[in-house]
N, C-alpha and C positions, 0 to 999 in steps of 0.2 A: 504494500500500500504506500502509495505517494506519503510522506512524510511532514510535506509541505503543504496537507490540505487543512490544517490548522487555523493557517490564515485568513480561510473561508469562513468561519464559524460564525455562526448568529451575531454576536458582538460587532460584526463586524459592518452592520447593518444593511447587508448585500444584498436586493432581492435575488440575483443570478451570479452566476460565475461566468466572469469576462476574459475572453481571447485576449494575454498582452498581445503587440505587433508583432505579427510574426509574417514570413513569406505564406499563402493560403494558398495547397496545391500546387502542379508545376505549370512554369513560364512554358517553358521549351517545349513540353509532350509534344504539342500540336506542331512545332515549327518543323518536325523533323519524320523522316521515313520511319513508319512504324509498320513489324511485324512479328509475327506470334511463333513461336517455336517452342520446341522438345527437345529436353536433354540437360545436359549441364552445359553444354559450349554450344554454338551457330557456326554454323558456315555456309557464307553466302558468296555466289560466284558470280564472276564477273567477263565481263568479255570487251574485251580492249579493242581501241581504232584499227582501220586495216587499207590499206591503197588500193583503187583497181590498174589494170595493168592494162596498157592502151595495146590495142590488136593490130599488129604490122605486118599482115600476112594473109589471105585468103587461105582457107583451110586449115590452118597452125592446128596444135595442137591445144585445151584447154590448159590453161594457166592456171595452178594449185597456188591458192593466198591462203599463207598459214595465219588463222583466226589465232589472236593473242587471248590464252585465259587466264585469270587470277582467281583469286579471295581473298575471303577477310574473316577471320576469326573474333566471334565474342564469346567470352566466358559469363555467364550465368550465378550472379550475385542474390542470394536471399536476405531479404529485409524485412523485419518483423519490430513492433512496436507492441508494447503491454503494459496495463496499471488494473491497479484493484480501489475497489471502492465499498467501503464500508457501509454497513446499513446504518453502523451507529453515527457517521459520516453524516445519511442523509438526514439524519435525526435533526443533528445539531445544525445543519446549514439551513434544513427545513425547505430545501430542493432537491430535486434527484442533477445530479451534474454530469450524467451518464452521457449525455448527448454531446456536450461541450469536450469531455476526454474525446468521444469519439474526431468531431474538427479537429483537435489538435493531432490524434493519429494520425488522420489524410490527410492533413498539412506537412508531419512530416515525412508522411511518403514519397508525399509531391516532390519536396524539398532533394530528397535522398537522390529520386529521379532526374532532378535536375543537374544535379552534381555526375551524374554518372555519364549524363552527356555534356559535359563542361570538360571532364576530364576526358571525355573521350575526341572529343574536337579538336584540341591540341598538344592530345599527349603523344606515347606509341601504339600505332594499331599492328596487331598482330596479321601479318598473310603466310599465305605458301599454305601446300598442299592440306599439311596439319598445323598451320598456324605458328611454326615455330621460330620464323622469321620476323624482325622487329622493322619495322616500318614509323619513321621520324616524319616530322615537318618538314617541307620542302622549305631551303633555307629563303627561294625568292618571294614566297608565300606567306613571310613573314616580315612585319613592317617594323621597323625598331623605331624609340620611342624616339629619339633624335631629342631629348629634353623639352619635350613637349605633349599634352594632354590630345586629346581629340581633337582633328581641327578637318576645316571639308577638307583641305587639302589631301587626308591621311583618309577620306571617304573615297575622293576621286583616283588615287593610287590603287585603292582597293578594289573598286568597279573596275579599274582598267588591267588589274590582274585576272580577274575570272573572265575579263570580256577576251583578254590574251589567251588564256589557259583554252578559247573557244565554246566558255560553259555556256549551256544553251540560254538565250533571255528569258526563254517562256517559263523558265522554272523559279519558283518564288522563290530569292533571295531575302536572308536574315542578315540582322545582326543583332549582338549581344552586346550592352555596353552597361557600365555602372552609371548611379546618381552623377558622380563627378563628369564622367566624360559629356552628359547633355549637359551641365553649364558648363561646359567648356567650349560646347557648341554655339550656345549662348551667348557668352562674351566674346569668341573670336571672328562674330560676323556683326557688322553694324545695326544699327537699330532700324536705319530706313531702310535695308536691302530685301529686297526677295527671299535670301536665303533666310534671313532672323523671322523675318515670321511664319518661314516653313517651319523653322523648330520652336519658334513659342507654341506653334500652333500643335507640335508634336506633345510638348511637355505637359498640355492644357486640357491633351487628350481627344482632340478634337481633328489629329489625325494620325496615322503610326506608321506612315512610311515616307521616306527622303532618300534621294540618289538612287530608287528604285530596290532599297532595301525596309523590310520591317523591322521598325525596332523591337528589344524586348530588352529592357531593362532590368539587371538581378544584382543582389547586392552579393554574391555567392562567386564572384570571379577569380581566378586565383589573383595574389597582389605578392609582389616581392619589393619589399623597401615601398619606396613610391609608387613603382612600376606593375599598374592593373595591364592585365592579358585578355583584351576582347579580341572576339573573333568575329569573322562575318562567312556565311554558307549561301550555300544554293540549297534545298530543301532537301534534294536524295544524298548529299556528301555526306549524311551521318546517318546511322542506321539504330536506335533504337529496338531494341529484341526484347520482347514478354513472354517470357514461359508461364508465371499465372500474374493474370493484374490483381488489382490491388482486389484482397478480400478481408471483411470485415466478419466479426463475431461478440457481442457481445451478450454473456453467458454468465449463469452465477459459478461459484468454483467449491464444492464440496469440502474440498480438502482444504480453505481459507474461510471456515464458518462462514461460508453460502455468502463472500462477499461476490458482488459483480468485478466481473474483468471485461475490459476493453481492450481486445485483438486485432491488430489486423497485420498483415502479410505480405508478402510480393516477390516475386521472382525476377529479375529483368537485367540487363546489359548494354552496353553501347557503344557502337563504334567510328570510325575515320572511314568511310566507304571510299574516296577517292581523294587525295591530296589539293589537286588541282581547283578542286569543289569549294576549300578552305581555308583562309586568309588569316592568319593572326595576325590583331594589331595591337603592338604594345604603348602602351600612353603612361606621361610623368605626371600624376596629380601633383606634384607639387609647384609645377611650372604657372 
C-alpha cells in the first residue's frame, strides 16, 4: 500500500484526490508506425532501392537486379504498474480513489511508451539476419548544437536533409522538441514576421504544424549538460511493436485483507526502421 496516502485523509478537507502534473498518456503512440507482434523480439524486413538497367540490344538477355534486403530487430520490454488500497483508506478519505490510481497507471504507461521511442529514434537499432549487428546514427543526420537552441534555420537544415535522403513528402513528418526549444523559436524570429506568428500560433494551440513538420512537445528528451537531443521523423522511420497493449485490472487481493489493487500491464518495443527517415537535432538551452 502506497504509504503516502496519509496525506489524503479527511483533515485534509479534500472532496477528491487530485492528478499532480504529470505527462497524461503518450505524445508519440500516434506519430509513429505501429504494429502488433508475438514473441519476445520483432523482426521486421525490409527491402532497399534498386536501379533499372537500360536495354541496349534487341533480344538480350533478361537483366537479374539483385533486390537489397535488410531488418530490424526489436526486443520486447514488459511494463507493469501496481498499488493497493485500503478499505480502511477509503474510510478515512471518505472516497473511493480507485479511479484516480487507475489515471495515474495509464499515464505512466503512456509515459514508459514514450520513452521507448525517444530512445529508440536516436539511439542503436539492432539489424542483420538475427539482429546482432549495431546500427548508429548517421553522422550527416545529425545537426550539432553549434551553441545555439532551436532556430528555423536548424528546421530548414533538417527539411533539407530528409528532402536529400529522397524521403517521400506524402508521409507525415514529426518533430519532437522540449518547452525551451519553442521559445527559442519565439524569440529568434521577429514579432512582425510570418514566421512569429506561425509559432505563436503553434504554442496557442491553434495550430501544430510548421516547415511541414508536426510538433509534439515532451519534456522527456534526453539533455546532457545544456544540450537537449530532439529529433525530427517521417512517420514509418520508427516502428513501435505491441505484443499486449496496455491492460488494466482492478481486483480486490485476498492475500492483502481484500484491499483493492490497481494493475495494469504492457508488453511493447521500438525501433530506428531507417536512418535516412531521422534527423537529430541537438540545441544549447543555455544560448
Amino acid at each position: 500500500m502506497s504509504n503516502q496516502i496519509t496525506t489524503a485523509f479527511v483533515q485534509q478537507f479534500s472532496s477528491n484526490v487530485q492528478l499532480l502534473s504529470q505527462q497524461r498518456g503518450s505524445i508519440l503512440r500516434g506519430a509513429v508506425s505501429e504494429e502488433s507482434v508475438t514473441g519476445e523480439k520483432a523482426f521486421f524486413d525490409q527491402i532497399g532501392a534498386s536501379a533499372a538497367v537500360k536495354r541496349t540490344s534487341r533480344h538480350g538477355d533478361t537483366p537479374i537486379v539483385e533486390t537489397p534486403h535488410s531488418r530490424r530487430m526489436v526486443t520486447m520490454d514488459s511494463y507493469e504498474w501496481a498499488d493497493l488500497i485500503d478499505d480502511a483508506d477509503k474510510v478515512r478519505m471518505l472516497i473511493d480513489p480507485t479511479s484516480t490510481y487507475a489515471q495515474a497507471a495509464a499515464a505512466a504507461m503512456g509515459r514508459a511508451m514514450d520513452d521507448a521511442i525517444i530512445d529508440a529514434a536516436i539511439g542503436t537499432a539492432k539489424t542483420g539476419k538475427t539482429g546482432a549487428t549495431s546500427q548508429a546514427m548517421l553522422s550527416g543526420h545529425q545537426i550539432a548544437n553549434g551553441g545555439a537552441d532551436l532556430s528555423l534555420a536548424k528546421l530548414i537544415e533538417t527539411k533539407k536533409i530528409l528532402d536529400l535522403a529522397s524521403v517521400d513528402p506524402s508521409i507525415q513528418r514529426h518533430i519532437v522538441v522540449g518547452p525551451d526549444q519553442i521559445e527559442a523559436l519565439l524569440n529568434s524570429t521577429t514579432v512582425t514576421s510570418s514566421d512569429y506568428n506561425t509559432v505563436k500560433a503553434l504554442v496557442q494551440g491553434e495550430i501544430n504544424t510548421f516547415l511541414g513538420f508536426r510538433f509534439h512537445v515532451s519534456t522527456r528528451l534526453a539533455k546532457a549538460g545544456n544540450i537537449r537531443s530532439c529529433f525530427a521523423f517521417a512517420e514509418d522511420g520508427i516502428k513501435l511493436a505491441v505484443g499486449k497493449d496496455v491492460v488494466s485490472r482492478i481486483d480486490e487481493r485476498s492475500d492483502k485483507s481484500y484491499s483493492t489493487q490497481v494493475y495494469y500491464c504492457a508488453t511493447f518495443g521500438a525501433t530506428r526502421m531507417e536512418e535516412e527517415k531521422v534527423v537529430q537535432i541537438d540545441c544549447d538551452e543555455s544560448a
